[in-house]
C-alpha positions in Angstrom: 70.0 161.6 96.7 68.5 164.0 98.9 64.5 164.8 98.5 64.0 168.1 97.6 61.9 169.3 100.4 59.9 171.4 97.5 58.5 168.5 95.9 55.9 166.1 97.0 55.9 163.1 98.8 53.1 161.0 96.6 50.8 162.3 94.0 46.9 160.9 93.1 46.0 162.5 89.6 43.4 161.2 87.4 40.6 161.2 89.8 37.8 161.3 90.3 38.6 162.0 94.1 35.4 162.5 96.4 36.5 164.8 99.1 33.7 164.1 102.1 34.4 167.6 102.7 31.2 169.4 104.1 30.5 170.4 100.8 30.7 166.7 99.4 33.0 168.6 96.9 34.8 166.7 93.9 38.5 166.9 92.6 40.8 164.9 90.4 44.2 165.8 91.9 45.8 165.5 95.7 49.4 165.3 96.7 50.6 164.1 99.7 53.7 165.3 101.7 55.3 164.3 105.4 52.4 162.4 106.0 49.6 165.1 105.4 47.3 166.3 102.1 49.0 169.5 101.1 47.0 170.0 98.0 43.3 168.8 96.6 42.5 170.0 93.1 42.6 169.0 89.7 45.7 167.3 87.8 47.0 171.1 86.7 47.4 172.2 90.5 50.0 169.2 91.7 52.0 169.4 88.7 54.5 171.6 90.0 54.8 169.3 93.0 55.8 166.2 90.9 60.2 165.6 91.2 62.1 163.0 90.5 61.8 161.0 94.1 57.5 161.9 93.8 55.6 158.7 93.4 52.7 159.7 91.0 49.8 156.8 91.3 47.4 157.2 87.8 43.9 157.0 89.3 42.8 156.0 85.7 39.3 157.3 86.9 39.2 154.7 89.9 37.4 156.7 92.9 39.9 157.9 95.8 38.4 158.4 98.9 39.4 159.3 102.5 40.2 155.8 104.4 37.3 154.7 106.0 36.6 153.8 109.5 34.4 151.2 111.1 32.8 153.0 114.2 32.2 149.1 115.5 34.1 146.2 115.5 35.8 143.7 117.2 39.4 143.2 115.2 41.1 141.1 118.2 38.6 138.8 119.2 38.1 138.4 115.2 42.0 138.0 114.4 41.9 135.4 117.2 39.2 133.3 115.9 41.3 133.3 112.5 44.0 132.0 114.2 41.5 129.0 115.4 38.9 127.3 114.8 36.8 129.7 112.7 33.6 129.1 111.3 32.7 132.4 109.3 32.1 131.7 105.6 30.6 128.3 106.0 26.4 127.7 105.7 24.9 124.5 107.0 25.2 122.6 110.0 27.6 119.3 108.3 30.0 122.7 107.4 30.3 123.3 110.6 30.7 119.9 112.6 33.2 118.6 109.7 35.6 122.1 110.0 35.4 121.4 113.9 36.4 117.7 113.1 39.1 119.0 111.2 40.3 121.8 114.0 40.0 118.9 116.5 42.4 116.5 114.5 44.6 119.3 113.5 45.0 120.6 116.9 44.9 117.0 119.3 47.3 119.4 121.9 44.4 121.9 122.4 42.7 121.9 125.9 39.9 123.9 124.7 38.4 123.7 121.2 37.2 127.7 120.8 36.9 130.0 118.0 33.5 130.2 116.2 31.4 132.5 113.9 28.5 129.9 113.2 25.2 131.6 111.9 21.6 130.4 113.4 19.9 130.6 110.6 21.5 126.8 110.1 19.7 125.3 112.6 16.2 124.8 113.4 14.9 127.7 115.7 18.1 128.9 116.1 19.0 126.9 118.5 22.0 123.6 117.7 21.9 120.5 120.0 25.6 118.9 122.0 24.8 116.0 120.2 26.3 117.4 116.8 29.4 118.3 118.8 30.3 114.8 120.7 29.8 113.0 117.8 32.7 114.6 116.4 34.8 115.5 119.8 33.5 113.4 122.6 36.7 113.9 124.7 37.4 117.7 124.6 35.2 120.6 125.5 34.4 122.7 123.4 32.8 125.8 123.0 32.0 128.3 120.2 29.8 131.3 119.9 27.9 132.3 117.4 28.2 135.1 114.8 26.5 137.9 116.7 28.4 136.5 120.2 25.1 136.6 122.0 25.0 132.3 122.2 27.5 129.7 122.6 27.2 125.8 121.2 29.2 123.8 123.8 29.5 120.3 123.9 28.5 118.1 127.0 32.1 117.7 127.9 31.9 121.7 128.4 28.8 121.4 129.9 29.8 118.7 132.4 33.6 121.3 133.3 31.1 124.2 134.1 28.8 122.1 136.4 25.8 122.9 133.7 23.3 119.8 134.3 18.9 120.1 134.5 18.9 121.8 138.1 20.9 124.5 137.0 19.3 128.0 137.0 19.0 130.2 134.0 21.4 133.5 135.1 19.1 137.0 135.0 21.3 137.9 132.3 20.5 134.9 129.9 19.2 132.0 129.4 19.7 128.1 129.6 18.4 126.1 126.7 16.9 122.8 127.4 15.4 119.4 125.9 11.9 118.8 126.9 13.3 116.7 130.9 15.2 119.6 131.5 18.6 118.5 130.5 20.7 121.7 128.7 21.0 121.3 124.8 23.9 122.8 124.5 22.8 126.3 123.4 23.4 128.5 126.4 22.0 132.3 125.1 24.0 135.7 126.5 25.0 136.0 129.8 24.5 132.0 130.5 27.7 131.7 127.7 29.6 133.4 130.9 29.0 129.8 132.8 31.8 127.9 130.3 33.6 130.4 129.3 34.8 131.5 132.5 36.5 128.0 132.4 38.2 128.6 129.0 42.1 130.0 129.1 42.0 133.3 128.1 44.5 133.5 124.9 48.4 134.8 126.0 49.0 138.5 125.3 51.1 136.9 122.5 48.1 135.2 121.2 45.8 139.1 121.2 49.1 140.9 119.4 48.8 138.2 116.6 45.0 138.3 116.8 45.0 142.4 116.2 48.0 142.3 113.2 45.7 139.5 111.6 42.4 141.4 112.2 44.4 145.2 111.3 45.6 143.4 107.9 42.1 142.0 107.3 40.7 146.0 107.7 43.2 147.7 105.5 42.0 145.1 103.0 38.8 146.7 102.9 40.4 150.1 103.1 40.0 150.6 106.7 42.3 152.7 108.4 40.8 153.8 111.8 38.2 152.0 113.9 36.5 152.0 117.7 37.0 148.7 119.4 33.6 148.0 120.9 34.8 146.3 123.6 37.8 146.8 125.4 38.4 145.2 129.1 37.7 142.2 131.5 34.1 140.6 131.0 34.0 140.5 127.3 35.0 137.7 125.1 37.9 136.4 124.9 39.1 138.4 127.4 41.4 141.5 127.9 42.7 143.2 124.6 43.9 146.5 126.2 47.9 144.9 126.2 47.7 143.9 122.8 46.3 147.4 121.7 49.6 149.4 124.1 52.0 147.0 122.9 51.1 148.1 119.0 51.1 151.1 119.7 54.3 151.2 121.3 56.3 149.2 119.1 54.6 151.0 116.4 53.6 147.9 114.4 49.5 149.6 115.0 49.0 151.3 111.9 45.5 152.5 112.4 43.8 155.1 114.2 41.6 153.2 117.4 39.2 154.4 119.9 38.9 151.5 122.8 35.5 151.5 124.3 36.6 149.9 127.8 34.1 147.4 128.5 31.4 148.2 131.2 31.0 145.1 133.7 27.0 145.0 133.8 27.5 143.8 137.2 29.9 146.7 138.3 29.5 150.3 139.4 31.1 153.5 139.3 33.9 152.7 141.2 34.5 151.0 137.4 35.8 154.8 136.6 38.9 154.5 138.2 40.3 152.2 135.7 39.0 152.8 132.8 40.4 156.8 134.1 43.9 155.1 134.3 44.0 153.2 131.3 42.8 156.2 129.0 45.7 158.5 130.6 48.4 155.4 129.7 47.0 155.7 126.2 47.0 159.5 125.6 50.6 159.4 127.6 51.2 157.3 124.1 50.3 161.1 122.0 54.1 162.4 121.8 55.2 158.7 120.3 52.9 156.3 119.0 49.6 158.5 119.3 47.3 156.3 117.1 45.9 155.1 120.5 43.1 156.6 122.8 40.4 155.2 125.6 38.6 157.6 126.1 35.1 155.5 125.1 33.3 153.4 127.5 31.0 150.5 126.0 27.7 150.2 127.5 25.6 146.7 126.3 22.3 147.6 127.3 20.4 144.6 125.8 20.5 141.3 123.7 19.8 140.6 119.9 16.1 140.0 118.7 16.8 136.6 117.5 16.8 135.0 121.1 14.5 137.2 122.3 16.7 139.2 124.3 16.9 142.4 122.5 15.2 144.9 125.0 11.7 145.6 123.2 8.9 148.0 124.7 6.1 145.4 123.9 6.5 141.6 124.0 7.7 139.5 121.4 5.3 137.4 119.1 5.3 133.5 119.9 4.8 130.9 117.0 1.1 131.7 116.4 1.4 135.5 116.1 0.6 136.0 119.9 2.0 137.7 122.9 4.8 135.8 124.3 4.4 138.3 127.6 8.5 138.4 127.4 10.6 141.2 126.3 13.6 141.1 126.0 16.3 141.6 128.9 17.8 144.7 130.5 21.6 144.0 130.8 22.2 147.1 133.1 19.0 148.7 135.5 17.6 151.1 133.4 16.8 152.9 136.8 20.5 153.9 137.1 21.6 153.9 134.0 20.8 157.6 134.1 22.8 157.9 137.0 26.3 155.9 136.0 26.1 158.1 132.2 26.0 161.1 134.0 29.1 160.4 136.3 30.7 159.1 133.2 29.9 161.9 130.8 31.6 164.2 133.9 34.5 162.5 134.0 34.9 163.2 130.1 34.5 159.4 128.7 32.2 159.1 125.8 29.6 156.4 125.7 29.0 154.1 123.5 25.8 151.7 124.0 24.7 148.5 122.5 21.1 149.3 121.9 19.2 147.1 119.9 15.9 147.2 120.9 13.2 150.1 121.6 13.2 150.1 124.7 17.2 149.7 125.1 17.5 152.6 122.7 14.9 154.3 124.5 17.1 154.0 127.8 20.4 155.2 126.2 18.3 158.0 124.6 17.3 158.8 128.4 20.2 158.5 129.8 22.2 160.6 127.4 19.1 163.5 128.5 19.7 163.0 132.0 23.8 163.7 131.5 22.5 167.1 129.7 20.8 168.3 132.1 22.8 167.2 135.5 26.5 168.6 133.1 25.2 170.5 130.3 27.0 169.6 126.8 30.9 168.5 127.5 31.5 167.5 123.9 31.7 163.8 124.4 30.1 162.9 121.6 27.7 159.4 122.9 26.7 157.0 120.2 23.9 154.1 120.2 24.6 151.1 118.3 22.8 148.6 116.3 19.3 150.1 116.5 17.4 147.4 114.7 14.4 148.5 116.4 13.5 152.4 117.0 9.9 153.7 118.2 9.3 156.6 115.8 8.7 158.7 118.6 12.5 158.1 119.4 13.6 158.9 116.1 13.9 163.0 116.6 15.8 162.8 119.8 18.8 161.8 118.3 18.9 165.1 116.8 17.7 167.0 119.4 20.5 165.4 122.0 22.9 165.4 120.0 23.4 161.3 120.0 25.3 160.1 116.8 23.5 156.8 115.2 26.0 154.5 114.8 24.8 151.9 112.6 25.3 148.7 110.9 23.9 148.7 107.3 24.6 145.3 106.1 22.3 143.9 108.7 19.0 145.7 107.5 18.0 143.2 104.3 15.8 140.7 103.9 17.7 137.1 104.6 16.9 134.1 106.7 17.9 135.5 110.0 15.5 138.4 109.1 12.6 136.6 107.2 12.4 133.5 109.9 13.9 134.4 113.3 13.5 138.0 114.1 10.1 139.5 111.6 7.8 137.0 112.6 8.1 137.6 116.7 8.9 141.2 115.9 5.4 141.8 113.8 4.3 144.0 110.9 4.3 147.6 112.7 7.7 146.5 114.5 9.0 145.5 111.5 8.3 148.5 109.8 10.8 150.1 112.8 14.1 148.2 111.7 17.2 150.2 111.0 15.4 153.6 110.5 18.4 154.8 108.8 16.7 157.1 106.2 14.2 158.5 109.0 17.2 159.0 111.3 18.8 161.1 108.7 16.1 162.9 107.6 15.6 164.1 111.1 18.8 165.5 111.2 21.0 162.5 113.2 24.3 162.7 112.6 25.5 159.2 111.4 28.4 156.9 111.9 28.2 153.3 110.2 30.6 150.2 111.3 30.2 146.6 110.6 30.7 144.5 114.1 32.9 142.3 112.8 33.5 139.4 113.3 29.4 139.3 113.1 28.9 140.3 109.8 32.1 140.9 107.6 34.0 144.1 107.5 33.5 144.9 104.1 32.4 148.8 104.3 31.6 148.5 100.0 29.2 145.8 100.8 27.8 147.9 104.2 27.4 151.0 102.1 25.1 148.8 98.7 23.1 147.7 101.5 22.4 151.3 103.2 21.9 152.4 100.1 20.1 149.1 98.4 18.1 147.9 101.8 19.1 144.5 99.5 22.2 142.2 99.6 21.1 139.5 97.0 20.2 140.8 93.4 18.3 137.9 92.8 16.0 138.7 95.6 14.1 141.4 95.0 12.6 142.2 98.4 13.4 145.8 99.7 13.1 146.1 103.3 12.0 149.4 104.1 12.5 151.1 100.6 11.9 154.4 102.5 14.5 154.0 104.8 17.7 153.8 102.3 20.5 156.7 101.9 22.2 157.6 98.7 25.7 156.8 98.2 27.5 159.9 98.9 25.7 159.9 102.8 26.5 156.2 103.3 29.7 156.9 102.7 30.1 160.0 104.8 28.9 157.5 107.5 32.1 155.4 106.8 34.4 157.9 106.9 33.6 161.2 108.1 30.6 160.1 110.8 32.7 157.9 112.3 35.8 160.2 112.2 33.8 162.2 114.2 32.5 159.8 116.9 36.0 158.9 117.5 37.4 162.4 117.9 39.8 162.6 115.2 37.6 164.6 112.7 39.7 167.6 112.7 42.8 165.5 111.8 40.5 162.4 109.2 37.3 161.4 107.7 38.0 163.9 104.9 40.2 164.6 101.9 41.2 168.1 103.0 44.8 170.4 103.1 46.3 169.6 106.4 44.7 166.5 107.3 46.4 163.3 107.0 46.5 161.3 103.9 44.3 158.3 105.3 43.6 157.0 101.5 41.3 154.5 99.9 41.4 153.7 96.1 38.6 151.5 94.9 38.5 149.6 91.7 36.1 152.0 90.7 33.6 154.5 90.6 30.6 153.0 92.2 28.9 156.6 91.4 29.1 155.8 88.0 27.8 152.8 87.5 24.0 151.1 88.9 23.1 151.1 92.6 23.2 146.8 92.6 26.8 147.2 91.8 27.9 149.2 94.4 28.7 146.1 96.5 31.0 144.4 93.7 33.4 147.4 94.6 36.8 146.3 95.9 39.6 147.9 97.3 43.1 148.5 95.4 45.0 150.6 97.8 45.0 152.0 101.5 47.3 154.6 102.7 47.7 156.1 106.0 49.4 159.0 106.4 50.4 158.4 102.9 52.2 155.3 103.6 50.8 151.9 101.6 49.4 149.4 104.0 47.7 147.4 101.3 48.0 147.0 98.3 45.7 144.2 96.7 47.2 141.3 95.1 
């Protein structure tokens, strides 16, 4: 039977239904037809659009929202390690040598044993020894980063393939870690990783499809439906994703919205822009067919993570006894032409996204981003900092005043044993006090984005928005870290959805439940509003539309 063309396509009554409009406005009612919202209301106002062929969904007072969207993640690199030997969701250090054990056996045709997702907070100082690893795969190499990606745990047969022995110098990017003679543990921190891993196969392009339709299935579960790759291009991981992302997106199997941030090789220049130029015109060339792809981003990782020191502070870190350690942190790219290479970016229309972790990193970005303002004046590219676990107060009204979105990570800023034993103690109370200043930031005026980084932390955005709100992930622990620095509900999740909408460009289109934009949906099992703050993260996710089409549906 034909659809009567008066009718709509689906129908949401029941609500409630928080819009994320800029008026944070309420309703109870939307339909959806050919793809778009057509109306937002309350049950009486879709009525008349209800036929026969209308699919009517009873919200039962279960909270729709607009899909959110993770403003930084890695789905690829985390689909791959899903596909391997994945370590996420496991605690101590026996978890992790028996599941690599078990990989091993499983696998006796692999080269390479890779994957990963191991947290420090398992081993003493951070840091795990070869040893664990030969005792359960003396024969193989293997090699697996850690949670964050800033380390890799390889064995000594990986160690031995990359030519890694006592005499080997630490790379001004990272850093080799040793036993008291000399000889490498095992542990090789940031760019040092770069030393095995260049000896790794790269996955096929067959394996990076299958990686991204694992990690897209994995986002719609948590009601994702758009999200900016933070790291797109040669030099990053498990290498190039770009093929896997065109190949989706031609063969129309990519069913979210993605931003690429092409990868910026820290030991590159400008003539970088010529690529990453070409690559952003083969996306938007994608616009008249499958035109849920664009490039136009380029990542920028400015620093480390605190935990190994390398996070970019503007004092040193703290040794064991509370002291100066005289180190701070690393500079991935010279912070004397950083200015410089933003500028000829911003020009050429690409938006930047940094990885800026500590002060002084964010404190670079924040200059860099003034120096493109004054050589091109305001183009509209919308630049974003990332992470900002540490921010000098003095930083904090800039963002405003430049116009720099603050694209945070919420789950991150707790108290748990990452926090409490590897990063406060050789960050110090006043430093301390500077960790994710999301309140402050917002406060001031910064406009906000939120993402997860996974395969770091997990993508759950409910989880991500009780901790913004919370500064707590355990209920059982007490501990608020930085009780003045939380956001209420309604602004984490405008972070999730229509702050991040807006970093990636597609604000006028999503981010919102508004006529005329598309019906990027999220039902929750509930109305987190209604009930306590400490339940917020309990929250799961029923359904997730885009463009009114189910893409899960939970089981």
């Amino acid at each position: 039977m034909p659809r009567d063309h008066h009718f709509a396509d689906l129908v949401f009554t029941g609500g409630p239904v928080y819009t994320v409009d800029p008026a944070r406005s309420w309703a109870t009612a939307v339909a959806v037809k050919d793809g778009r919202v057509v109306v937002v209301g309350d049950d009486h106002d879709v009525r008349h659009l209800i036929g026969a062929a209308t699919e009517v969904v009873d919200l039962a007072g279960k909270l729709l929202l607009p899909g959110f969207q993770d403003a930084h993640v890695h789905p690829v690199l985390a689909g791959t390690t899903l596909r391997s030997c994945d370590l996420h969701g496991l605690e101590t250090a026996a978890d992790y040598t028996a599941a690599v054990a078990e990989y091993a056996a499983a696998n006796p045709d692999r080269a390479w044993i890779t994957g990963g997702g191991w947290s420090m907070e398992a081993f003493p100082g951070g840091t795990p020894h070869r040893a664990a690893l030969d005792a359960v795969v003396p024969d193989r190499p293997v090699a697996l980063p850690n949670r964050d990606g800033h380390g890799l745990w390889a064995n000594s047969r990986a160690l031995e393939i990359a030519g890694i022995t006592a005499e080997t110098p630490d790379p001004a990017d990272g850093r080799i870690e040793r036993d008291p003679d000399g000889a490498p543990t095992g542990m090789l921190q940031e760019g040092a990783a770069d030393l095995v891993t260049r000896h790794i196969p790269p996955p096929t392009p067959q394996e990076h499809y299958q990686g991204l339709l694992a990690g897209q299935a994995y986002l719609h579960g948590y009601g994702i439906t758009g999200w900016q790759d933070a790291a797109v291009g040669t030099g990053f991981g498990p290498g190039d994703v770009y093929g896997a992302y065109l190949a989706a997106a031609q063969d129309g199997s990519l069913t979210a919205r993605v931003r690429a941030a092409q990868w910026w090789d820290r030991d590159g220049g400008l003539e970088q822009l010529t690529r990453f130029q070409a690559r952003r015109d083969e996306a938007e060339a994608l616009r008249d067919g499958a035109g849920r792809f664009r490039a136009g981003s380029v990542k920028m990782m400015l620093d480390g993570v605190a935990e190994n020191h390398t996070a970019a502070m503007l004092e040193p870190y703290l040794d064991g006894c509370g002291c100066s350690s005289g180190a701070a942190g690393l500079d991935f790219i010279d912070p004397e032409k950083l200015g410089g290479y933003v500028s000829e970016i911003d020009a050429a229309g690409f938006q930047v996204h940094f990885h800026a972790l500590g002060d002084r990193a964010v404190r670079s970005a924040l200059d860099a981003v003034e120096e493109a303002l004054r050589r091109n004046g305001q183009r509209g590219n919308r630049h974003h900092l990332a992470h900002l676990q540490v921010v000098h107060p003095d930083d904090v009204p800039r963002f405003r005043a430049l116009g720099a979105t603050a694209n945070m990570q919420p789950l991150w800023a707790c108290h748990e044993p990452q926090m409490d034993e590897l990063t406060i103690p050789f960050l110090g109370e006043r430093r301390s006090g500077w960790q994710y200043p999301f309140g402050s930031l917002h406060r001031a005026g910064a406009m906000l984005a939120a993402g997860s980084d996974w395969s770091v932390s997990t993508p759950d955005v409910m989880l991500g928005v009780h901790v913004a709100v919370n500064r707590r992930a355990d209920a059982d622990d007490e501990r608020v870290l930085g009780p003045e620095e939380r956001l209420d509900l309604g602004t984490a999740l405008a972070a999730y959805t229509a702050g991040t909408a807006r970093v990636n460009h597609l604000d006028a289109d999503t981010g919102s439940v508004q006529t005329g934009k598309y019906a990027d949906l999220v039902v929750l099992d509930r109305d987190p509003f209604a009930g306590p703050a400490m339940a917020i993260g309990e929250t799961r996710v029923l359904r997730t539309y885009v463009e009114g089409a189910l893409v899960h549906a939970a089981q």
